[in-house]
C-alpha positions in Angstrom: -58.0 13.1 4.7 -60.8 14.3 2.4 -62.0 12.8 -0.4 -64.9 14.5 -2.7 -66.5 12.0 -5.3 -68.9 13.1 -7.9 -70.1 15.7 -6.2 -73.6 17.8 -7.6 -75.6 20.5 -5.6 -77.2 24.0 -5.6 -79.7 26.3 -3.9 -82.6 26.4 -6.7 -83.4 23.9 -9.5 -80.1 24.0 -11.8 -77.1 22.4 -9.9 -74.0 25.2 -9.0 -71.6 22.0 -8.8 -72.2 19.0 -11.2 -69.8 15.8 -10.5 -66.8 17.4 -8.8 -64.0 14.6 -7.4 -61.6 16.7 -5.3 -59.2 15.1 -3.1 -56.8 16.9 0.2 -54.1 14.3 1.6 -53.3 14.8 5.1 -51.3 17.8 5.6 -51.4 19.0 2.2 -52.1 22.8 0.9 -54.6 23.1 -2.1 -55.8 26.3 -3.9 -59.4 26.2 -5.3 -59.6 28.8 -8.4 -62.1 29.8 -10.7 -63.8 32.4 -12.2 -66.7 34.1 -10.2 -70.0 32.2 -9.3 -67.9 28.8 -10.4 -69.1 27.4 -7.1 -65.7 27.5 -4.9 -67.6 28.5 -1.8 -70.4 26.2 -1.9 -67.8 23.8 -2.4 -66.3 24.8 0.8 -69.7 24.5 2.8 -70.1 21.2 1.1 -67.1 20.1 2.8 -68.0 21.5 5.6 -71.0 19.9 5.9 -73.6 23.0 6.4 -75.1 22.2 2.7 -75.8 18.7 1.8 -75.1 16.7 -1.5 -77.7 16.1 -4.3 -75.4 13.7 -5.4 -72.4 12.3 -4.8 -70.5 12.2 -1.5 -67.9 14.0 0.6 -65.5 11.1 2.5 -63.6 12.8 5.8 -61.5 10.7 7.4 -61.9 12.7 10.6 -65.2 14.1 12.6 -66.4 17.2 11.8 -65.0 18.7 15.3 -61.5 18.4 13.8 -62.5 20.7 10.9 -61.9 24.2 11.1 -63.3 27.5 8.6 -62.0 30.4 8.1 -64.2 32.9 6.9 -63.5 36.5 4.5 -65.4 38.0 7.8 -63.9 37.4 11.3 -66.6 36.2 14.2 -65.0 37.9 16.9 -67.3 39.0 19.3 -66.6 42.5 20.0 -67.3 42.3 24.0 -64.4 39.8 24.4 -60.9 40.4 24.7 -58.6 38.8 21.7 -57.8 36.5 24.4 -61.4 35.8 25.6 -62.1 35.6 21.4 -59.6 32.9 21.1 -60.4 30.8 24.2 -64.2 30.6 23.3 -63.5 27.7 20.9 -62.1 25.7 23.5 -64.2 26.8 26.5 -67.1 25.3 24.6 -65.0 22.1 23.7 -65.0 21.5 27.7 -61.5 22.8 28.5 -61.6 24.3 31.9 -61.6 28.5 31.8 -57.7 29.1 33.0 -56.2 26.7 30.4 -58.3 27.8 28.0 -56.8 31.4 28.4 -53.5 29.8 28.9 -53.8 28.5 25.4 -55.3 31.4 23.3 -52.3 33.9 25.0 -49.8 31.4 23.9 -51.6 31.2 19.9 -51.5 35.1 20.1 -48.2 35.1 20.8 -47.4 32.1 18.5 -48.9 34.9 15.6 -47.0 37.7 16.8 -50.2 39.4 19.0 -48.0 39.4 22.4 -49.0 42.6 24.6 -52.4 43.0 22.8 -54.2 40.2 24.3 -56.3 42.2 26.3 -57.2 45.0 23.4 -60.9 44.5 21.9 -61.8 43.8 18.5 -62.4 47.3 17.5 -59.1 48.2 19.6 -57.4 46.1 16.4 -55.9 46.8 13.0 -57.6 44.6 10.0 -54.1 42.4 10.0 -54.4 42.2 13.9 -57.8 41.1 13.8 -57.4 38.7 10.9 -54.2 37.1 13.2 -56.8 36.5 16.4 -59.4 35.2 14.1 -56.4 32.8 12.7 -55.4 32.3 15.9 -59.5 31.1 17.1 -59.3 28.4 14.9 -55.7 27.0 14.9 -56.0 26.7 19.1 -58.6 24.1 17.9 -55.8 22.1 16.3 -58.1 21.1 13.4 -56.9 18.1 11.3 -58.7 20.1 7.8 -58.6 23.6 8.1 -61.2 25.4 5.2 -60.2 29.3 3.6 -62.4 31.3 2.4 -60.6 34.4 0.9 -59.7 35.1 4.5 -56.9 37.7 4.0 -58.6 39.4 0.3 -59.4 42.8 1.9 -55.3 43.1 3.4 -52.9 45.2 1.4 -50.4 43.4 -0.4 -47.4 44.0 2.4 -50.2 42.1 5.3 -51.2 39.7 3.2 -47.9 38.1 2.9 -47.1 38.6 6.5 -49.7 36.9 7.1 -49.6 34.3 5.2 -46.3 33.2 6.3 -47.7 33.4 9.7 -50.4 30.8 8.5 -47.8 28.6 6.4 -45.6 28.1 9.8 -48.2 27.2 11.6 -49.7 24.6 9.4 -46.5 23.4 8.1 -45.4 22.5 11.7 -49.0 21.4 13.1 -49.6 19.1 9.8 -52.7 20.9 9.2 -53.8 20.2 5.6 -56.0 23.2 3.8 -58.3 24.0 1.3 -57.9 27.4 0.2 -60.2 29.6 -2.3 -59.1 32.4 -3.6 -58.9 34.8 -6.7 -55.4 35.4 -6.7 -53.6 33.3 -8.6 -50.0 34.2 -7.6 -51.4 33.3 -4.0 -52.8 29.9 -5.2 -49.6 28.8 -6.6 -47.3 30.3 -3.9 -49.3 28.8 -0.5 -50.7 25.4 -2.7 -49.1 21.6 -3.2 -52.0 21.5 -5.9 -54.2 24.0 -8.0 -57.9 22.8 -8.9 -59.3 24.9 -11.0 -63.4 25.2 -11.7 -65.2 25.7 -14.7 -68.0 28.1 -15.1 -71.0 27.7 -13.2 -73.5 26.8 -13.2 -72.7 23.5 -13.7 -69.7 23.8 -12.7 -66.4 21.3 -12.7 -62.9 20.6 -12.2 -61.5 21.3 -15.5 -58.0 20.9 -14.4 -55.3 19.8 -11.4 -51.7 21.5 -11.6 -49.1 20.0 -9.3 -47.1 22.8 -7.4 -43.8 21.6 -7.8 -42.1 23.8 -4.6 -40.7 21.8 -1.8 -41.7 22.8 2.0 -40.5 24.6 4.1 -41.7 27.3 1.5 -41.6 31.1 1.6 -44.7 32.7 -0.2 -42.5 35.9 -1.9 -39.4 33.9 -2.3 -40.5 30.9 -4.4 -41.8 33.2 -7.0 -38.2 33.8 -8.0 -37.9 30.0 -8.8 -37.9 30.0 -12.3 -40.7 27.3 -12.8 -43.3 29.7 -11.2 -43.8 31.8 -14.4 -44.5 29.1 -16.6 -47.0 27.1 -14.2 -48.6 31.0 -13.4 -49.1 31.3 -17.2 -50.4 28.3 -17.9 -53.1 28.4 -14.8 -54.1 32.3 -15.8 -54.6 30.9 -20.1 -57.1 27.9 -18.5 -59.4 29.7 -16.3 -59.6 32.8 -18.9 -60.8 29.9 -21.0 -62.8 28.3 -19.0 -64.2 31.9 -18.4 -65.1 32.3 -22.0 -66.6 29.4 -22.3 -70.8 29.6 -22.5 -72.4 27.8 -19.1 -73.6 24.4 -19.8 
């Protein structure tokens, strides 16, 4: 599905990422971790080809239409309807107007948005708008989708609403991810595998962790299994030191 091999780049003359292999098997879930400036994002733009390599290479085993991001910000465009939002994606992919808003009302209702398909952006909550910005890229059926933090400014009750939302969907699409994020609870809980970066610059993988939860998984419920503890503890010890450690 995606395959990341020795991987080096930056913005200025020291490299953010130095050598990074990273691998995402089709319809798999991985968590990126690290501590802050460690290069997760760039990583994620890498991959999503809007910044190019210095070195290295970054194998997809798909076109870059059947990738899909999902940003911390939404791009809703607040003069379209939820439904308009959601159909945009595929009005521009060629599908003809009324099955485009056939699909995006079904993908709202798939996320629980049923009745509020004609409200506007600013008529939403936060968890309502993250759900039709969710919603904007699954109707694309991407093969890879790419998370940014996406759900970080929700409370704690949305989040995991939401995130169950998203693991159904995937789950039952086959939709393999790459998710960033701080939380390390939420890396375990969504992820088959953990990567976890060094500290930038120069940044590396400095360790993989298996996720050892079977699927069909529930984010809240798995961390009653008593395995999660152990692997939490083990993940928080390595990036507090790899935090420590003095840049390269």
């Amino acid at each position: 599905m995606l395959e990341v091999r020795g991987l080096t780049l930056g913005y200025g003359a020291v490299p953010a990422l130095e050598g990074v292999d990273l691998r995402v098997e089709a319809g798999e879930f991985v968590s990126l971790v690290g501590p802050s400036g460690s290069g997760k994002s760039t990583l994620l733009r890498a991959v999503a080809g809007l910044i190019s390599p210095w070195e290295g290479e970054v194998r997809r085993s798909f076109p870059l239409e059947a990738l899909g991001f999902l940003f911390q910000e939404d791009a809703l465009l607040p003069w379209r309807t939820a439904r308009e939002n959601v159909a945009l994606g595929l009005r521009i992919r060629g599908v003809p107007k009324r099955k485009a808003l056939e699909e995006a009302e079904a993908w709202l209702k798939r996320l629980g948005l049923g009745g509020l398909e004609d409200r506007f952006p600013h008529q939403l909550s936060g968890g309502q708008r993250k759900r039709v910005a969710l919603a904007q890229v699954l109707a694309l059926r991407p093969r890879l989708l790419l998370m940014d933090e996406p759900f970080s400014s929700l409370d704690a009750i949305l989040r995991t609403q939401i995130t169950r939302d998203l693991l159904a969907q995937v789950e039952g699409e086959g939709i393999a991810v790459l998710l960033v994020t701080h939380d390390l609870e939420e890396a375990i809980a969504l992820a088959d595998r953990v990567y976890l970066l060094s500290k930038g610059p120069r940044a590396r993988i400095a360790q993989a962790y298996t996720v050892p939860f079977p699927r069909p998984r529930d984010p809240v419920g798995v961390k009653a299994d008593p395995r999660f503890g152990p692997l939490f503890r083990k993940l928080w010890q390595d990036l507090e030191g790899v935090s420590l450690c003095a840049a390269p």
